[in-house]
Backbone bond lengths (Angstrom), bond angles and torsions (degrees), N, CA, C in turn:
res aa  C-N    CA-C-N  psi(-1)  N-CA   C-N-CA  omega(-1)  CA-C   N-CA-C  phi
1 X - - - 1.444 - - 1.524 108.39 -
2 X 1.538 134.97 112.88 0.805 145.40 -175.57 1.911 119.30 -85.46
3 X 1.325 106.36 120.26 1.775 95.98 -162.39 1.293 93.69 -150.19
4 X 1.187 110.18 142.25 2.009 122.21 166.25 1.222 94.07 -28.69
5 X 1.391 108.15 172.29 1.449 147.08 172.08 1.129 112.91 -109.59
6 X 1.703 95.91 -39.22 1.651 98.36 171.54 1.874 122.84 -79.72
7 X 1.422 88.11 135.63 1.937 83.24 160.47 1.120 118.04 -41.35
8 X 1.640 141.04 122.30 1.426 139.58 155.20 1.733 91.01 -59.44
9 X 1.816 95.83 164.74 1.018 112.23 175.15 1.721 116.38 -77.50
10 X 1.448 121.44 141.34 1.645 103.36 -178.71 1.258 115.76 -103.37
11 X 1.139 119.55 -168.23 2.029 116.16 -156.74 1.277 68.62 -82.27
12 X 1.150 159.59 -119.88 1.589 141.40 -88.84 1.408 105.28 -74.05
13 X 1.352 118.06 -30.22 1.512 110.60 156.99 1.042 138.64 -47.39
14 X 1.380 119.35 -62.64 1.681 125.16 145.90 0.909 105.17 -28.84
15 X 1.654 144.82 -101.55 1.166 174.61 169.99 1.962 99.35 10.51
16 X 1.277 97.60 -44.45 1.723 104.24 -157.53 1.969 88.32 -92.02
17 X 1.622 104.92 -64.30 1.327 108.94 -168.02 1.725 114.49 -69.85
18 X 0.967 127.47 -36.13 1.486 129.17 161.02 1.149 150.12 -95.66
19 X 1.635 105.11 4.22 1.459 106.75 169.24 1.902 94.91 -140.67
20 X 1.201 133.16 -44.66 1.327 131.99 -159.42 1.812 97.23 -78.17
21 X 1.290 140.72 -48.57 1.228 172.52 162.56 1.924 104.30 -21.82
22 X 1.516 89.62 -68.58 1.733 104.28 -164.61 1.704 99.62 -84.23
23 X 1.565 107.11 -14.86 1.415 80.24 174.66 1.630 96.38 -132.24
24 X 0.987 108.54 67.06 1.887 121.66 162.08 1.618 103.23 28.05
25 X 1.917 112.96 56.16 0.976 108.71 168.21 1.866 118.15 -102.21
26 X 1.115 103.44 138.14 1.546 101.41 162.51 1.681 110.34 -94.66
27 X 1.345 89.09 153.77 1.699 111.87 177.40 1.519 88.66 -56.60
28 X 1.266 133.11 -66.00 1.832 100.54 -172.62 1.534 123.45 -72.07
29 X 1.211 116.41 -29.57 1.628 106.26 141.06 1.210 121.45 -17.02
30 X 1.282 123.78 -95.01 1.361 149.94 172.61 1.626 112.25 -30.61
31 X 0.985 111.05 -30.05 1.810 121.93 -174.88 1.304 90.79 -111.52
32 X 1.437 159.51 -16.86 1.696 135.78 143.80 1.847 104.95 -60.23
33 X 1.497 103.86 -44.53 1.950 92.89 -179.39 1.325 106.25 -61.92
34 X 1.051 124.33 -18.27 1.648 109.79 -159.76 2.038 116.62 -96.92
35 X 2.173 80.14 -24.20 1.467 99.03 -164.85 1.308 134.09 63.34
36 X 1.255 99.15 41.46 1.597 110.90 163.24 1.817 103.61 -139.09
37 X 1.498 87.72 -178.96 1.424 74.65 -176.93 1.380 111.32 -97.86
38 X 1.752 101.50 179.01 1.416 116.29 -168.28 1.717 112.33 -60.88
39 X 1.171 122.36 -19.06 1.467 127.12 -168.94 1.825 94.93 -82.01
40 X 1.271 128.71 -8.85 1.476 135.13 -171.25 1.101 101.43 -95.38
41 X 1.318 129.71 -28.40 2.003 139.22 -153.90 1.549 78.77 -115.29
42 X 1.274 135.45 -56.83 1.558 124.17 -171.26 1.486 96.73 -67.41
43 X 1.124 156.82 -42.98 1.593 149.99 -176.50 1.578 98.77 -73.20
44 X 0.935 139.68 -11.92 1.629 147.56 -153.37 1.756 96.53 -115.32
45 X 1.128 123.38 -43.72 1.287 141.22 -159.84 1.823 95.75 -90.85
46 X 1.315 110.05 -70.30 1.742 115.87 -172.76 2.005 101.40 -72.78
47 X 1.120 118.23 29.90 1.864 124.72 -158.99 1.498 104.10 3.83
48 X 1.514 120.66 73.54 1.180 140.50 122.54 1.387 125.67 -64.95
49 X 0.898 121.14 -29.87 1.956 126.72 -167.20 1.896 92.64 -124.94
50 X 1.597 110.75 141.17 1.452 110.26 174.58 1.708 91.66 -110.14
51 X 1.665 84.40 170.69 1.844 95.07 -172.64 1.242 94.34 -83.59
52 X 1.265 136.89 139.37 1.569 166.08 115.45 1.440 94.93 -36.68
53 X 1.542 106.81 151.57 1.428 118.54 -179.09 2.122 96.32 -80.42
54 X 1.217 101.11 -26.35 1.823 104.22 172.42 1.656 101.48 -47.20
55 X 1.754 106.01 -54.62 1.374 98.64 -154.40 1.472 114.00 -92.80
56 X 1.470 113.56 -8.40 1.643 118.77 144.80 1.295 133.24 -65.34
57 X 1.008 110.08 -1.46 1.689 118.72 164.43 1.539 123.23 -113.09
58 X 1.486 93.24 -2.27 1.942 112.24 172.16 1.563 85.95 -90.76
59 X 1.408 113.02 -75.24 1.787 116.48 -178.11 1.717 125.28 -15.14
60 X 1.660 89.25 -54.31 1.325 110.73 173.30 1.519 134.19 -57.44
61 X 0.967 98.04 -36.23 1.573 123.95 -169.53 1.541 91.52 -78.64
62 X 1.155 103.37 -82.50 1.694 115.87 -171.24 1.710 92.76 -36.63
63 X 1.287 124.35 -74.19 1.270 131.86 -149.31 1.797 113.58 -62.90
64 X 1.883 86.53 -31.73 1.726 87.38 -172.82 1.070 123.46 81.81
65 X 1.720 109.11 18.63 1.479 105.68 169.53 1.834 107.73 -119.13
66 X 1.568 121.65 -109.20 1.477 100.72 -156.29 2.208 81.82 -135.98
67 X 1.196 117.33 146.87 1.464 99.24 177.92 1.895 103.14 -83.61
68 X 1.114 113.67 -3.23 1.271 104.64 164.00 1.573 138.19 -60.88
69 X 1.639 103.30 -38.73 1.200 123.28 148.58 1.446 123.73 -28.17
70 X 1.326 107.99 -56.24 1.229 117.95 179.64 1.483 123.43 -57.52
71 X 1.298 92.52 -58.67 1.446 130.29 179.23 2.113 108.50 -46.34
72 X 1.421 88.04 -36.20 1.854 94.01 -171.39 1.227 87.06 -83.59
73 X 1.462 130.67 -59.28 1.486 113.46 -160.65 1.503 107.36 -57.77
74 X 0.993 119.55 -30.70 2.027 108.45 -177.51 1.132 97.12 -79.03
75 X 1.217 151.55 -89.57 1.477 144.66 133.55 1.647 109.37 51.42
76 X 1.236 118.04 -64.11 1.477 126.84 -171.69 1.458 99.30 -88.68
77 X 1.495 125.64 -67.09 0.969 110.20 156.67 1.374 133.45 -16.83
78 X 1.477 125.89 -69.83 1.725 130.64 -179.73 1.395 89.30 -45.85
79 X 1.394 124.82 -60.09 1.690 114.54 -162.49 1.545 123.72 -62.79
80 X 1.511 105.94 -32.44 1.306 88.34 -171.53 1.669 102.21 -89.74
81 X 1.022 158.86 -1.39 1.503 161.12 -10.00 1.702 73.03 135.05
82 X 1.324 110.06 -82.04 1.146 113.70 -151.90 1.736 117.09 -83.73
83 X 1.632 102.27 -41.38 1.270 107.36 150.30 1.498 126.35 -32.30
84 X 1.511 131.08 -49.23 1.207 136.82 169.94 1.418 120.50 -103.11
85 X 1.448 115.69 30.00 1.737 101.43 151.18 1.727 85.82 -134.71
86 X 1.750 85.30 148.88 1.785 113.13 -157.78 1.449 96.89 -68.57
87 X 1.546 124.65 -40.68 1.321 128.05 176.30 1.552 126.17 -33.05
88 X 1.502 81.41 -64.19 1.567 99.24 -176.96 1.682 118.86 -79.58
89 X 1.272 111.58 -10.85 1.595 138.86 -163.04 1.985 82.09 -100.09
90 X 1.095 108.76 -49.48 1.517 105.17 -175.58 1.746 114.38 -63.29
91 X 1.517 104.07 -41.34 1.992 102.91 -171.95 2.117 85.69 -82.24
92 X 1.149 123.70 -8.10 1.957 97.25 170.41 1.296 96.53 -73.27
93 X 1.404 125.56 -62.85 1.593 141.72 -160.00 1.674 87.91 -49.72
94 X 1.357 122.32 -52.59 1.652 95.58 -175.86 1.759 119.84 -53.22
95 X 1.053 131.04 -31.58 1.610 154.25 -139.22 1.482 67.66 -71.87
96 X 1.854 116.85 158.87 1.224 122.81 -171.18 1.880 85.23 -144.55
97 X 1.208 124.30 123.11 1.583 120.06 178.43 1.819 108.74 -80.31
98 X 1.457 101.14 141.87 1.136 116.93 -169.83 1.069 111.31 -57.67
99 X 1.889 129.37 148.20 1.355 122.72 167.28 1.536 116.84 -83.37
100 X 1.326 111.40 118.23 1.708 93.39 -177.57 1.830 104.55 -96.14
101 X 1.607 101.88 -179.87 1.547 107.98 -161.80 1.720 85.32 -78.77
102 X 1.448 125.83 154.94 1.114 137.67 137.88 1.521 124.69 -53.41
């Protein structure tokens, strides 16, 4: 499986530097558009909380872009996450691929 070296950026990164940032949003701002509360946008913001396909289609909506968007950046995140800690990099390396029939 071929993957950066580099950290991708994670949703609260995005989240803070490209959409909350450029348009002078606060986390309770952001948690009346979204309609949840502010303790959901602060776990969302510091990447304590991952996006749910629910809250990529809240993201989306509000933002006006696609919940897939959303969806890839956590997505890449989870992968490379796991790609680079040995733990979790250790239980794939056990996984043994199936023999199929010729």
């Amino acid at each position: 499986m071929l993957m950066t070296a580099r950290k991708p950026a994670t949703v609260g990164e995005i989240l803070r530097e490209e959409f909350m940032h450029p348009l002078g949003l606060t986390q309770a701002a952001l948690a009346e558009a979204m309609g949840v509360p502010r303790k959901h946008v602060n776990e969302l913001c510091n990447d304590r909380r991952n996006v749910t396909a629910a809250t990529a289609l809240i993201l989306a909506r509000v933002f006006g872009n696609s919940p897939d968007f959303w969806l890839n950046v956590q997505r890449r995140s989870d992968l490379w996450q796991v790609m680079n800690s040995p733990d979790e990099r250790a239980r794939v390396d056990r996984a043994k691929p199936l023999q199929t029939a010729a």
